[in-house]
C-alpha positions as CSV (number, residue, x, y, z in Angstrom):
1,X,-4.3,-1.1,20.1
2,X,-3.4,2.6,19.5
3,X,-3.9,4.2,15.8
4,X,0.1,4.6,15.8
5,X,0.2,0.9,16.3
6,X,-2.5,0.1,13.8
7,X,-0.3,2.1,11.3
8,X,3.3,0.9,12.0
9,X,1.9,-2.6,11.4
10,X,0.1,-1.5,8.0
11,X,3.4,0.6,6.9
12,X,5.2,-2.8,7.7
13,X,2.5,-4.7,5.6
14,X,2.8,-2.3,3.0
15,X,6.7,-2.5,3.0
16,X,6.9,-6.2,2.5
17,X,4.3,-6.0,-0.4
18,X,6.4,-2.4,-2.1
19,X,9.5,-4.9,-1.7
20,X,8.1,-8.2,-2.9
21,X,7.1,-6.2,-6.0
22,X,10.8,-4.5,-6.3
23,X,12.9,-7.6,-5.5
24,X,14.6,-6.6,-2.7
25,X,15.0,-9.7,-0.3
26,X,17.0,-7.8,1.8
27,X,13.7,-5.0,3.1
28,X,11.4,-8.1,3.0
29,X,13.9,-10.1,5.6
30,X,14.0,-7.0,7.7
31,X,9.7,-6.7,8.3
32,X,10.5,-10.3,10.0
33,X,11.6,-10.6,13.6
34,X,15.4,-12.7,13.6
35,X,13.4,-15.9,14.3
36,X,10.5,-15.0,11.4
37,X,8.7,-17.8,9.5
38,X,6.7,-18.1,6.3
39,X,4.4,-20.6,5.7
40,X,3.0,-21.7,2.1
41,X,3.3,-24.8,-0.3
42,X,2.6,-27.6,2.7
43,X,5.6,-26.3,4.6
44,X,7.0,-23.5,6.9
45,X,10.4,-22.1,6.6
46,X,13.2,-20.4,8.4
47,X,14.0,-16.7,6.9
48,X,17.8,-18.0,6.0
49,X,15.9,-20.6,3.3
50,X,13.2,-17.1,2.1
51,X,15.9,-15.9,-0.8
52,X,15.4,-19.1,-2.4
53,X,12.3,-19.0,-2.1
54,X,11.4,-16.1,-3.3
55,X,13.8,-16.7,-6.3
56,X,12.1,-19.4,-7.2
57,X,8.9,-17.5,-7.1
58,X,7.2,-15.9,-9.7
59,X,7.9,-12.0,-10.1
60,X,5.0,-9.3,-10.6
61,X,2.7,-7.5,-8.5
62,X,1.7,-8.0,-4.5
63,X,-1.2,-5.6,-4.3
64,X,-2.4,-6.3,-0.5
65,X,-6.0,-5.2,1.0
66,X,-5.8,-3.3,4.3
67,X,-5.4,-5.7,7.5
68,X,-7.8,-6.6,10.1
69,X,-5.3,-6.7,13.0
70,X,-6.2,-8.1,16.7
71,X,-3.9,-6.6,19.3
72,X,-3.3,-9.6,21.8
73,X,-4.1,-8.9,25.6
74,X,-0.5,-8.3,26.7
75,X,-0.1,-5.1,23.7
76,X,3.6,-7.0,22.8
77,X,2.3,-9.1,20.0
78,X,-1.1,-9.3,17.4
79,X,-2.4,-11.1,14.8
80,X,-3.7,-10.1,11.2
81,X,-5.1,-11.5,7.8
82,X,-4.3,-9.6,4.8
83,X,-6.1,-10.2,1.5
84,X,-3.4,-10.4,-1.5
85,X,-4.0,-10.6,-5.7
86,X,-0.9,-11.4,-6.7
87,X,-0.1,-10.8,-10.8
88,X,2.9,-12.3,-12.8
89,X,4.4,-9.6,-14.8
90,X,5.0,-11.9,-18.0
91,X,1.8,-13.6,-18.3
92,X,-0.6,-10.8,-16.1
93,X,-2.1,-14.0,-14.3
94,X,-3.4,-13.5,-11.4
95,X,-3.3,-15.8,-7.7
96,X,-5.8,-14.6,-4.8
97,X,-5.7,-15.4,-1.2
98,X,-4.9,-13.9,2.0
99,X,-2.0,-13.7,4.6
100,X,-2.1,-15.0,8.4
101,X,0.2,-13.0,10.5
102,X,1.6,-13.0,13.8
103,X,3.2,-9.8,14.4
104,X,5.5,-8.8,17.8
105,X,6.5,-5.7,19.1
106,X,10.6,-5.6,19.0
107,X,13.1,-2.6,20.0
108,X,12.7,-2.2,16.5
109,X,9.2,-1.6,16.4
110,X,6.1,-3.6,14.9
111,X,7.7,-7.5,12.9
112,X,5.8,-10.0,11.3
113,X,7.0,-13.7,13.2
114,X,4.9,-15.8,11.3
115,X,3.4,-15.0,7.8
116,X,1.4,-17.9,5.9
117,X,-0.1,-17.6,2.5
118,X,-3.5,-19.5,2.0
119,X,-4.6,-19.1,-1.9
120,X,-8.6,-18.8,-3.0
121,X,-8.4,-21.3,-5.9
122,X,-11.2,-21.6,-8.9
123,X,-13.1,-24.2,-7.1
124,X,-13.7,-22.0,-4.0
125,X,-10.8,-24.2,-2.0
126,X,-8.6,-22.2,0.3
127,X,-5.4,-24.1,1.1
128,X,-1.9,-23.4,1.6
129,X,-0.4,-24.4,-2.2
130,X,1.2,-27.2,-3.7
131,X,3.2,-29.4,-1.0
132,X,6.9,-29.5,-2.5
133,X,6.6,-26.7,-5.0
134,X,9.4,-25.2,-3.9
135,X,12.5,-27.8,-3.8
136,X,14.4,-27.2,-0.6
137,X,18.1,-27.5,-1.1
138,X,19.2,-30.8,0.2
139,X,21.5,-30.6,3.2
């Protein structure tokens, strides 16, 4: 993996993070690749169902940790982990955990495919959040 790939996909990181904090759905739907997914709360989920998702979300801070990022043997595609503290701006309580990416190489440059949230909880647990705290809207 080249430095200028090691730094597209942290500038990509950093976007999502700068854009999670701002509220703008529409530059967090455009560091995903058209068929992206994001994991968290026992479930995965399509990036058409990620503006509800993230409305439903608590607002504050993302501050993200620098990436360790493993360039996969054909250099089209990598995988990361990204430590996150998330804080709420009303209350200033904080969540920990860390990202899982899978990131491809598009005409577009560097996307994340696959991004799943596993949170560090009091107890030392690491798991993926509350199954069905997000309600999906019923079809």
């Amino acid at each position: 993996m080249s430095t200028d790939d090691l730094m597209e996909i942290q500038q990509l990181l950093a976007r999502y993070a700068v854009c999670m904090t701002q509220g703008d759905i529409d530059g967090v739907l455009a560091v995903f690749t058209p068929d992206g997914r994001y994991s968290a709360f026992g479930d995965s989920y399509p990036l058409e169902e990620f503006p509800a998702l993230v409305a439903a979300a608590p607002k504050g801070l993302f501050l993200t940790g620098t990436p360790v990022i493993e360039l996969s043997g054909d250099g089209v595609g990598a995988t990361g982990t990204q430590p996150l503290c998330f804080v709420d701006h009303a209350t200033h309580d904080m969540r920990i955990g860390y990202y899982s990416d899978v990131y491809a190489r598009t005409t577009d440059g560097w996307r994340l495919r696959t991004r799943a949230m596993t949170f560090i909880r009091r107890s030392g647990a690491h798991d993926s959040g509350r199954p069905h705290a997000y309600e999906r809207p019923q079809a």
